[in-house]
C-alpha positions as CSV (number, residue, x, y, z in Angstrom):
1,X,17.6,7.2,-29.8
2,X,21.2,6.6,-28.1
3,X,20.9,10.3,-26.3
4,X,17.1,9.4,-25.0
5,X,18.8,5.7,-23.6
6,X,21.2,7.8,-21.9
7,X,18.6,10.4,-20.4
8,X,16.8,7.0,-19.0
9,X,20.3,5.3,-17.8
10,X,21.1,8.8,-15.8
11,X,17.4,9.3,-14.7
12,X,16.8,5.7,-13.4
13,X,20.4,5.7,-11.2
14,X,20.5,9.1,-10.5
15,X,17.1,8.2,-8.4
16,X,17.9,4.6,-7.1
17,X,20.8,6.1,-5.7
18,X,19.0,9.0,-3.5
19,X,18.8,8.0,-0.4
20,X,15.4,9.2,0.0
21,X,14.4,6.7,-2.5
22,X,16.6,3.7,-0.7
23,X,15.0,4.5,2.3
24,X,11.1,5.0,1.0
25,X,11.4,1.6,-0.9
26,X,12.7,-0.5,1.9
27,X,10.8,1.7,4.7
28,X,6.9,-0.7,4.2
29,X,9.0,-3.9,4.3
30,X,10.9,-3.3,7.2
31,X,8.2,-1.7,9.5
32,X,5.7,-4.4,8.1
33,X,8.7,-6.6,10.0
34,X,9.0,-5.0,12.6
35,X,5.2,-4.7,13.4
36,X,5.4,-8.4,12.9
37,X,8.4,-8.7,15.4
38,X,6.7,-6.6,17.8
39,X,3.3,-8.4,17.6
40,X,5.4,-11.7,18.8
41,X,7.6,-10.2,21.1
42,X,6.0,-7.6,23.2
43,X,3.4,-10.2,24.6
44,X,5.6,-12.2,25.7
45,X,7.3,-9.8,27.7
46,X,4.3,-8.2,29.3
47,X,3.0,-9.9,32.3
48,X,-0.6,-9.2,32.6
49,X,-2.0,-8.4,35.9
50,X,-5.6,-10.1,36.2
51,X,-8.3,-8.6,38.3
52,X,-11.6,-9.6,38.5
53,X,-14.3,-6.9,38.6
54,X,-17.6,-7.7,40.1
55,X,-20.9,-6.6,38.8
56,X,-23.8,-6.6,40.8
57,X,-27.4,-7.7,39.8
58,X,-30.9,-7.2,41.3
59,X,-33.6,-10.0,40.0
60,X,-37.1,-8.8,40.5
61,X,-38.8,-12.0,38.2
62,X,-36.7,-14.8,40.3
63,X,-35.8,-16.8,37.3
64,X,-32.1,-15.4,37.4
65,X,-29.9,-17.1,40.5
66,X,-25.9,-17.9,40.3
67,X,-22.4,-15.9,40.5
68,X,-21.0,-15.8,37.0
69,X,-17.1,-15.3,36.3
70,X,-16.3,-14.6,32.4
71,X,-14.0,-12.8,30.6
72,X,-12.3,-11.5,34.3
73,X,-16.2,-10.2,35.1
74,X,-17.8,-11.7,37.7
75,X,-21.7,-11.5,38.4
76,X,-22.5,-10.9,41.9
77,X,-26.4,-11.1,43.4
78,X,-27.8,-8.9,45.9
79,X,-31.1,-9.1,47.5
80,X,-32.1,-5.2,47.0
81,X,-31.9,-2.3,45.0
82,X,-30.9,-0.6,47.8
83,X,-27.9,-3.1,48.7
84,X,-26.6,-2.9,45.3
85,X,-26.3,0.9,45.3
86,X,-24.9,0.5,48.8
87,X,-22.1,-1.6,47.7
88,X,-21.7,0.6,43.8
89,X,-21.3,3.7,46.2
90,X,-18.6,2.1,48.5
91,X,-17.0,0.7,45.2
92,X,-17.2,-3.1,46.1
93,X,-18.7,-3.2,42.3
94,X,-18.4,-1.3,39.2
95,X,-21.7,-1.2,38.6
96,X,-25.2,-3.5,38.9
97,X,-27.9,-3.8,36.7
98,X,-31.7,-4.7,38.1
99,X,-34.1,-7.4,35.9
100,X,-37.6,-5.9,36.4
101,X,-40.5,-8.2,36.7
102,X,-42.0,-7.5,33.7
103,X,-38.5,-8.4,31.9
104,X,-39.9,-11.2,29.8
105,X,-42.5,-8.7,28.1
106,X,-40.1,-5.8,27.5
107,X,-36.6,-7.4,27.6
108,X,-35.5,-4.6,29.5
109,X,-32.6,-4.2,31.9
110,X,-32.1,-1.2,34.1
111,X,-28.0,-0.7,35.0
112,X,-26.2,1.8,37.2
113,X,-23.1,3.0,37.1
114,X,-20.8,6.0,38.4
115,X,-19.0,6.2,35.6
116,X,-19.5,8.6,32.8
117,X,-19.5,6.4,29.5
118,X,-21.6,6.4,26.0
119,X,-22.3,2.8,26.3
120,X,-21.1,0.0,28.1
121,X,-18.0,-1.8,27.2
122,X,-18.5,-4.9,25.3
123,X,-17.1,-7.3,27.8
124,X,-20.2,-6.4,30.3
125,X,-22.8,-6.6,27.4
126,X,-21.8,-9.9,26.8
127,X,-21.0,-11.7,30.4
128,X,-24.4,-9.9,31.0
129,X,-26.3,-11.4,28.0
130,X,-24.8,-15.1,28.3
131,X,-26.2,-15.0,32.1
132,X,-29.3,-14.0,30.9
133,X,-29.3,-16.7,28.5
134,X,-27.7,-19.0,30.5
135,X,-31.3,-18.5,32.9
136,X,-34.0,-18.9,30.6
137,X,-32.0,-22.0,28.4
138,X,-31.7,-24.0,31.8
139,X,-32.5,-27.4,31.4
140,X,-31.4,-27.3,27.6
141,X,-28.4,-29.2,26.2
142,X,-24.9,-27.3,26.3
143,X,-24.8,-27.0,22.7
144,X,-28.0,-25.9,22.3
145,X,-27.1,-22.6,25.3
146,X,-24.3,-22.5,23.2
147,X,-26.0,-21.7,19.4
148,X,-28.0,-19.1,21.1
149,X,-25.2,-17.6,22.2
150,X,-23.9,-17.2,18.7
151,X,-26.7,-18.4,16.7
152,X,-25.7,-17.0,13.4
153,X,-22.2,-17.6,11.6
154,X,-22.7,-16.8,7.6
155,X,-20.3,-18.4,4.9
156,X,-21.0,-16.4,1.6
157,X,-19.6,-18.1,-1.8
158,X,-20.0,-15.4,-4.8
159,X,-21.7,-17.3,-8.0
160,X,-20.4,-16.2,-11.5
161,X,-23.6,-15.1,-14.4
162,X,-23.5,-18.8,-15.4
163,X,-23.9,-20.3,-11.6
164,X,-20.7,-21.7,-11.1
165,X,-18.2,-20.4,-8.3
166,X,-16.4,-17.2,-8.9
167,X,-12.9,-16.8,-9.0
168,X,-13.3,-13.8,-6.9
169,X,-14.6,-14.1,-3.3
170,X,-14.4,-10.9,-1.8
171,X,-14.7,-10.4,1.7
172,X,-11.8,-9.3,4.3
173,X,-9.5,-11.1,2.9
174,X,-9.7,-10.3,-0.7
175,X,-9.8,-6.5,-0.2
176,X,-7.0,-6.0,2.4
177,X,-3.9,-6.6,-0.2
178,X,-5.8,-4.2,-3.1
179,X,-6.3,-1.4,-0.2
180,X,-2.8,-1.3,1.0
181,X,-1.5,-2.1,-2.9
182,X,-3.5,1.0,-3.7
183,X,-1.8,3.1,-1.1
184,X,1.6,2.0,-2.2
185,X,0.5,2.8,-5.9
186,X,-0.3,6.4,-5.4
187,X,3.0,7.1,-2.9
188,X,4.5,5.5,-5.8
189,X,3.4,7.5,-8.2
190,X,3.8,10.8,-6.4
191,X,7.2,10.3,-5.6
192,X,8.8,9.4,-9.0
193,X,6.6,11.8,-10.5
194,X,7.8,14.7,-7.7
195,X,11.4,13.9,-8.4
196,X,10.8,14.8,-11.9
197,X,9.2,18.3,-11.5
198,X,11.8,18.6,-8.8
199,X,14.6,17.6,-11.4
200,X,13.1,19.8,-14.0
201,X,12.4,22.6,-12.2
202,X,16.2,22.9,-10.1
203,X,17.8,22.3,-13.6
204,X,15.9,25.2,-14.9
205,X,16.7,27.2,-12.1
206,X,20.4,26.4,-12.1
207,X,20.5,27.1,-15.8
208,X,21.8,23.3,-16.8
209,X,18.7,23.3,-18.4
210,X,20.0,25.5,-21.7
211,X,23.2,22.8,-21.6
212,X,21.1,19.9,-22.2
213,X,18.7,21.2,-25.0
214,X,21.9,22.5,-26.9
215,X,22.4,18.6,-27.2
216,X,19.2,16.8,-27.6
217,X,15.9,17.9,-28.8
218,X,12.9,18.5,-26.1
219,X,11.2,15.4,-27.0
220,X,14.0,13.4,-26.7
221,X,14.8,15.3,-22.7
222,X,11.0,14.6,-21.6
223,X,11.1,11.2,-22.7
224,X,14.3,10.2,-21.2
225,X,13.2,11.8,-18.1
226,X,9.5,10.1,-18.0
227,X,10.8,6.5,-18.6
228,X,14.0,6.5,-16.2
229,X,11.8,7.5,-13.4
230,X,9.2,5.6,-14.5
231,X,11.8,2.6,-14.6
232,X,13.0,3.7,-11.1
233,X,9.3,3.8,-9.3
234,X,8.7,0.1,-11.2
235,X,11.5,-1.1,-9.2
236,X,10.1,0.4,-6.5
237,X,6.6,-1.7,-6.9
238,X,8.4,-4.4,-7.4
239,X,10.2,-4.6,-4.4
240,X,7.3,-3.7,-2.5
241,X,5.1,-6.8,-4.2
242,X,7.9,-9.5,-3.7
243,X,8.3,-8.3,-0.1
244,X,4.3,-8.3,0.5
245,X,4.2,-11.9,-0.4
246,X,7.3,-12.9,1.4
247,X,5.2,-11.3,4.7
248,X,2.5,-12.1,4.5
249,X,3.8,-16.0,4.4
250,X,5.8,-14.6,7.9
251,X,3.0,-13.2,9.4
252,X,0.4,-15.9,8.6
253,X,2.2,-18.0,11.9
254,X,1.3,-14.7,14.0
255,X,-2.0,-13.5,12.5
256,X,-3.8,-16.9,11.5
257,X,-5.9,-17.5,8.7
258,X,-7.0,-14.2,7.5
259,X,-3.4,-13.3,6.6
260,X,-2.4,-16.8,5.2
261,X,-5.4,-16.9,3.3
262,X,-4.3,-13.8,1.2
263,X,-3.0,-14.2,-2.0
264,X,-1.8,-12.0,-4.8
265,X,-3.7,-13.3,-8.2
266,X,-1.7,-13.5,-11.3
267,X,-3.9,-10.7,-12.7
268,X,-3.8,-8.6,-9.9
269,X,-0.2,-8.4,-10.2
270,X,-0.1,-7.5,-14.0
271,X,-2.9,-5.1,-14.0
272,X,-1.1,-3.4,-10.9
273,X,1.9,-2.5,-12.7
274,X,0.0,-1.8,-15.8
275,X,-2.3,1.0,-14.0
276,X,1.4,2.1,-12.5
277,X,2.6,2.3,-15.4
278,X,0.1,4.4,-17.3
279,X,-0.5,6.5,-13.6
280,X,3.1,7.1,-13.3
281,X,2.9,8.0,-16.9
282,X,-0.1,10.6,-16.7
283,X,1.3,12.6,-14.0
284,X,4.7,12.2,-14.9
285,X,4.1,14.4,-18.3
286,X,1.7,16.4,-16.3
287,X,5.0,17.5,-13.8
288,X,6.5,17.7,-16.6
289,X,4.3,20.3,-18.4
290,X,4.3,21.8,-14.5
291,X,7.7,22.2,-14.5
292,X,8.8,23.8,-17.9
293,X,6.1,26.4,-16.8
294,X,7.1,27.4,-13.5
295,X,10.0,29.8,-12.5
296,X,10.6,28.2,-8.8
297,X,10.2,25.0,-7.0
298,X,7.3,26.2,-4.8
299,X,5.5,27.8,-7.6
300,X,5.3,24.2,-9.3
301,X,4.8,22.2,-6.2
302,X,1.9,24.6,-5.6
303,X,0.7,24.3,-9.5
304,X,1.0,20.3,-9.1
305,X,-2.2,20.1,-6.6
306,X,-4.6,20.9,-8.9
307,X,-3.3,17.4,-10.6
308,X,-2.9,15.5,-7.6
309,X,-6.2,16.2,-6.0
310,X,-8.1,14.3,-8.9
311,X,-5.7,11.5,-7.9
312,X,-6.5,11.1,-4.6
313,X,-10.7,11.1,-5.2
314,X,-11.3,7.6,-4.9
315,X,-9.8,7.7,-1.1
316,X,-12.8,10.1,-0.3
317,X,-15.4,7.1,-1.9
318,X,-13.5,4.1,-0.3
319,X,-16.5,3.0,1.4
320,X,-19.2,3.5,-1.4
321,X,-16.5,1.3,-4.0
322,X,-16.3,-1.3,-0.9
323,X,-19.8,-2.0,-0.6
324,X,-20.9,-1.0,-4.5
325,X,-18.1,-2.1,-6.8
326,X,-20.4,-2.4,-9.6
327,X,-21.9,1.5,-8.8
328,X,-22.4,3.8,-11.6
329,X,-20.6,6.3,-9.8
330,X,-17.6,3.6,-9.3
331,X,-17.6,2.8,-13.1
332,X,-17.5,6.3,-13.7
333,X,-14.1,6.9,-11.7
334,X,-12.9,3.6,-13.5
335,X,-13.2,5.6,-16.7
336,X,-11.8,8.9,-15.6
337,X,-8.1,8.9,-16.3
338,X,-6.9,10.2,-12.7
339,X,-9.2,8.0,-10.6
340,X,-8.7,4.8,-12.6
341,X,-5.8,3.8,-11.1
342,X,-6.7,3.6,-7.3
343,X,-10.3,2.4,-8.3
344,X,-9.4,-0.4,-10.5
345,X,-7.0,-1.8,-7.9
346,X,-9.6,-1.5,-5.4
347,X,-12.5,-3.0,-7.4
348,X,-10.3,-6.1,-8.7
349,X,-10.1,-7.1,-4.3
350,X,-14.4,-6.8,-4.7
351,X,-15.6,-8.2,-7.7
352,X,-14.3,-9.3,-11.5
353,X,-14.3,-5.8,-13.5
354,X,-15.7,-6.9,-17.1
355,X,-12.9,-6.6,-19.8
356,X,-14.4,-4.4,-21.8
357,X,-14.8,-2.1,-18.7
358,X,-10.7,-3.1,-18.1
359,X,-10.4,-2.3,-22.0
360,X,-12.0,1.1,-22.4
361,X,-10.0,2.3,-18.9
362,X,-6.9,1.4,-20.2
363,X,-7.3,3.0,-23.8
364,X,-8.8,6.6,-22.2
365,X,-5.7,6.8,-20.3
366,X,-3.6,5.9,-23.0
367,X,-5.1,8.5,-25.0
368,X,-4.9,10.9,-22.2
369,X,-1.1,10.0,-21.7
370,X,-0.5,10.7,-25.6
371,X,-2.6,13.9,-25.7
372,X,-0.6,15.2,-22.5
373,X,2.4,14.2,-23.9
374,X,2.2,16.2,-26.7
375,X,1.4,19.3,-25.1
376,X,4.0,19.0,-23.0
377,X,6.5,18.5,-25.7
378,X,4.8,22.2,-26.5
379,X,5.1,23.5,-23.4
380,X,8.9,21.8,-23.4
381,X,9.5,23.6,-26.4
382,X,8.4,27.2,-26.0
383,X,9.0,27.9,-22.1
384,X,11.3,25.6,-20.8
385,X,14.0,28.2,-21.1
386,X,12.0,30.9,-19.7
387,X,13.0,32.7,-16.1
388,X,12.0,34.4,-13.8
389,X,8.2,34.4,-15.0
390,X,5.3,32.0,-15.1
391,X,3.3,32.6,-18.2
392,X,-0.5,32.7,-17.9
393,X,-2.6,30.2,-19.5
394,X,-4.1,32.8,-21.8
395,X,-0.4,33.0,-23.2
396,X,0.0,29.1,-23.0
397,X,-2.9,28.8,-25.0
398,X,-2.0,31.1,-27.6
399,X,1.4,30.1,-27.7
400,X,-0.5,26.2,-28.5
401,X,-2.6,27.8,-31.4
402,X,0.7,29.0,-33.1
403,X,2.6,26.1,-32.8
């Protein structure tokens, strides 16, 4: 036990100490500073230059009258067709749309432009559709013109099974922390579980390899190796919660209330570094059983995709756990011991996952961990000192059925 406490001790500050690490962990809390910096400062330094841009219109139903200024657009009438194009084509306008007299039955509005464009931009749209609105509401109250300018504002409250409000609200606000706490997790994970197939594979390659199993067993090596980088990436999650919350309170004076509304539950946070913990832990053993097996570092960078891949499949259904967090298909990758990390985190921004779902996640992956850990250990054990040459898996295999 005191030689796998000293494998964790050197494993934790040989890593902290890298500056690689130093800089990766304190890289998202400065440039989520700086951003925040920037945001305030470059504003203020810009002067902007404001022109006004005339559009022309043609009215051929004269209900429409008026010159319109919004949004630095400015709504100019001309008599004719024919005037307008004059004045597009000598570029006194950007463009000039024409209201045909059968507008009121088709809604129809014809515009012109010499620029080449997929649609227009949504400044025109909507100085264009508050004229329009401004015309047929006349003689209405203010507030009335005003609602059917923006007639629809919905406030959605989520409702538990037995009617009363949900812990769990969801919308923006909810699901931006799990997204970028999800990113975070995986680079976390990756990285602590690179340095150890780096570790192990250099070691091997530099022979220190046969010094340290003269002194403890291979059990006792993979262990020590798991955990003190394990411990190392948990500071690093750490660092990167307590700085989230300590920016997000900074930037909720630049960014308003979508930022200062975000908060990081109490289960959010313990589930977060409980799915680190047991991700870090499945691919750690897995670079593990990577490295013992392969004679180079490329070879077992190379090898290491087919286990990173998995990882990185709920990225490619982002949108389909977003708008279905309670889809079969989302369930599934909550069950699947690769995917369950970054879908979890996700869903738990969306929706509360039931515990039994929470339950059965956690216990495949810590049967997955175990079962990986042992043949590892195996895999430790038989090629760990092997050079030179990676060994097929129908030698792996056999050498499993005789140990």
């Amino acid at each position: 036990m005191n030689k796998t406490m000293l494998l964790i001790r050197h494993e934790f500050l040989t890593v902290v100490r890298r500056k690689a690490f130093i800089i990766l962990t304190l890289a998202f809390p400065v440039v989520a500073l700086l951003g925040i910096l920037a945001a305030q400062v470059i504003p203020k330094m810009i002067t902007p230059t404001v022109t006004i841009e005339k559009i022309g219109y043609v009215d051929n139903t004269g209900m429409f009258s008026g010159s319109v200024t919004e949004d630095q657009l400015q709504l100019v009438p001309y008599n004719s067709e024919d005037t307008a194009k004059t004045a597009l084509v000598n570029k006194d306008i950007t463009d000039y749309f024409v209201i045909p007299s059968n507008y009121l039955a088709t809604g129809l509005v014809q515009r012109y432009t010499l620029k080449n464009e997929i649609t227009p931009s949504s400044a025109t749209q909507t100085v264009i559709r508050d004229f329009l609105l401004n015309n047929l509401l006349k003689g209405n109250d203010a507030a009335v013109v005003n609602r059917a300018k923006s007639p629809l504002n919905i406030a959605s409250t989520t409702l538990n099974s037995t009617g009363a409000v949900a812990a769990r609200q969801g919308g923006f606000a909810a699901l931006i922390l799990p997204y970028i706490f999800s990113i975070l997790l995986m680079l976390a994970i990756f990285t602590s579980s690179g340095y150890l197939l780096q570790g192990l594979v250099e070691e091997k390659e530099n022979r220190v390899m046969e010094i340290l199993l003269s002194s403890v067993s291979p059990r006792q090596l993979l262990a020590g190796k798991v955990i003190g980088l394990g411990a190392a990436g948990l500071v690093q999650i750490v660092v990167w919660l307590i700085s989230t919350n300590f920016i997000m309170k900074i930037a909720s004076s630049s960014f308003g209330n979508v930022i200062g509304s975000l908060q990081v539950p109490p289960d959010f946070l313990i589930l977060g570094i409980v799915y680190f913990i047991l991700g870090y832990l499945l691919m750690a053993v897995l670079m593990a059983a990577v490295g013992s097996v392969s004679p180079t570092a490329r070879e077992g960078q190379q090898m290491s995709a087919f286990f990173i891949i998995p990882v990185i499949i709920p990225i490619y259904f982002m949108g389909l756990i977003m708008e279905h967090p309670e889809n079969i298909a989302v369930k599934i990758l909550t069950f699947i011991p690769f995917t369950a990390p970054l879908t979890v985190i996700v869903r738990l921004g969306l929706s509360e996952i039931p515990i039994w779902e929470l339950g059965l996640s956690i216990l495949i992956l810590i049967l997955t961990i175990w079962g990986c850990f042992v043949l590892a250990t195996k895999l430790f054990r038989t090629y760990l000192l092997m050079y030179g040459k990676r060994p097929d898996l129908k030698a792996i295999i056999q050498s499993f059925r005789e140990s």
